[in-house]
C-alpha positions, -999 to +999 in steps of 0.1 A: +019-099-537+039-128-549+053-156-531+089-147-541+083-111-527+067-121-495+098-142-491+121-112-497+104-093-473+107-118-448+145-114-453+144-081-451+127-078-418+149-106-404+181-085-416+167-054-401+159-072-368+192-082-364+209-054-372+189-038-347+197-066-318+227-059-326+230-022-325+212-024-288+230-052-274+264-038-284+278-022-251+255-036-234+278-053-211+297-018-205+266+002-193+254-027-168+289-029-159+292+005-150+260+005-130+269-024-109+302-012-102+285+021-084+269-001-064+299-019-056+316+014-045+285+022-019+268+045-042+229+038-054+221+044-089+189+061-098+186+053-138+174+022-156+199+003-179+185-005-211+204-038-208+200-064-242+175-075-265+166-111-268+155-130-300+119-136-313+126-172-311+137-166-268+107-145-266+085-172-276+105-200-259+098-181-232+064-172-236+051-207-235+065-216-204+051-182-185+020-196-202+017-229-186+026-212-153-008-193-159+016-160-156+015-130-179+031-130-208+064-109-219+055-085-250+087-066-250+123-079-263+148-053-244+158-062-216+159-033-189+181-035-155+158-014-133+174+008-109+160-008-078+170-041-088+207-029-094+206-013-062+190-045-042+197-070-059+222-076-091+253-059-074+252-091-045+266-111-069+300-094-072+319-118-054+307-150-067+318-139-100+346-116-093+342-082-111+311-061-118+322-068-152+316-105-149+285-104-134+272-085-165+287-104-191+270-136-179+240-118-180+247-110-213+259-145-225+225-158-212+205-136-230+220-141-259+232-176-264+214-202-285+224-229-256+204-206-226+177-233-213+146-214-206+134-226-172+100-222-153+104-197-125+085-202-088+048-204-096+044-175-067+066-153-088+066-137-119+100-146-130+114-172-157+145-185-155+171-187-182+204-205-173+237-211-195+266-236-186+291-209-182+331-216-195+347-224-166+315-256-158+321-248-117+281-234-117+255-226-141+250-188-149+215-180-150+192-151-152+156-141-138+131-121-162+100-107-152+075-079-166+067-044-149+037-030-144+040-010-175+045-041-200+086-036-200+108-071-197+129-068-163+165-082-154+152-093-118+185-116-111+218-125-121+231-156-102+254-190-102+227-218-097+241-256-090+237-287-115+210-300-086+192-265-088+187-264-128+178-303-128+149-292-105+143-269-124+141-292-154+118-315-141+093-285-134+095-276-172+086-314-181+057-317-157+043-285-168+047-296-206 
């Protein structure tokens, strides 16, 4: 194989890898919406959302900071919002952001921005933290990933966190690097 075909290939891959971010993420922020606003109306939910898909790159990122932690790593890119954490935990939200709708497209835009700062998570859990300066700069919007038992990626959290919070958080990315 040739050097100018391996870096056509490449390309190739990288175009279908987009195109297939793309085709998951799109209405993503619909069927989480939808989900949370159950919840918001009393009822429990009983499926999973398939929620977004993050980048190789944010995999990675993400990756080596689970790895200094000494906690297992993430293998898979979609991200799923599990029914049990909709039910007990994601909905809560609702009124710091004001609509269901919110609250999932804050998930989304820190998921899928090249700004999100991937953060270490508490050493006791198995989260990682990713946070995003949101548009209106009154909090930072930040999400909590974790990995089931069965090797999926899990939307654990969706929550404002302060400046003070995410400079903590900071520092405990810098000592651990």
């Amino acid at each position: 194989m040739t050097d100018d075909t391996r870096r056509l290939l490449k390309l190739i891959n990288r175009a279908i890898d987009s195109l297939y971010i793309s085709l998951i993420n799109n209405g993503a922020v619909e069927r989480l919406t939808k989900a949370l606003e159950s919840v918001g109306n009393g009822k429990t939910i009983d499926k999973n959302v398939t929620f977004a898909r993050i980048t190789k790159s944010m995999l990675s990122e993400i990756n080596v900071i689970r790895e200094l932690q000494g906690k297992t790593l993430l293998t898979k890119r979609n991200i799923t919002a599990f029914s049990g954490a909709i039910n007990e935990h994601l909905g809560e939200h609702i009124k710091n952001y004001g609509s269901a709708r919110n609250v999932a497209q804050a998930a989304f835009d820190v998921l899928t921005s090249k700004d999100t700062l991937i953060l270490p998570g508490n050493i006791e859990g198995k989260g990682t933290v990713l946070a995003n300066r949101n548009t209106n700069n009154r909090f930072i919007d930040s999400v909590a990933l974790s990995n089931t038992e069965s090797g999926k990626t899990s939307l654990k959290s969706i929550s404002p966190r302060s400046n003070k919070q995410i400079k903590k958080l900071s520092t405990k990315k810098r000592e651990l690097t």
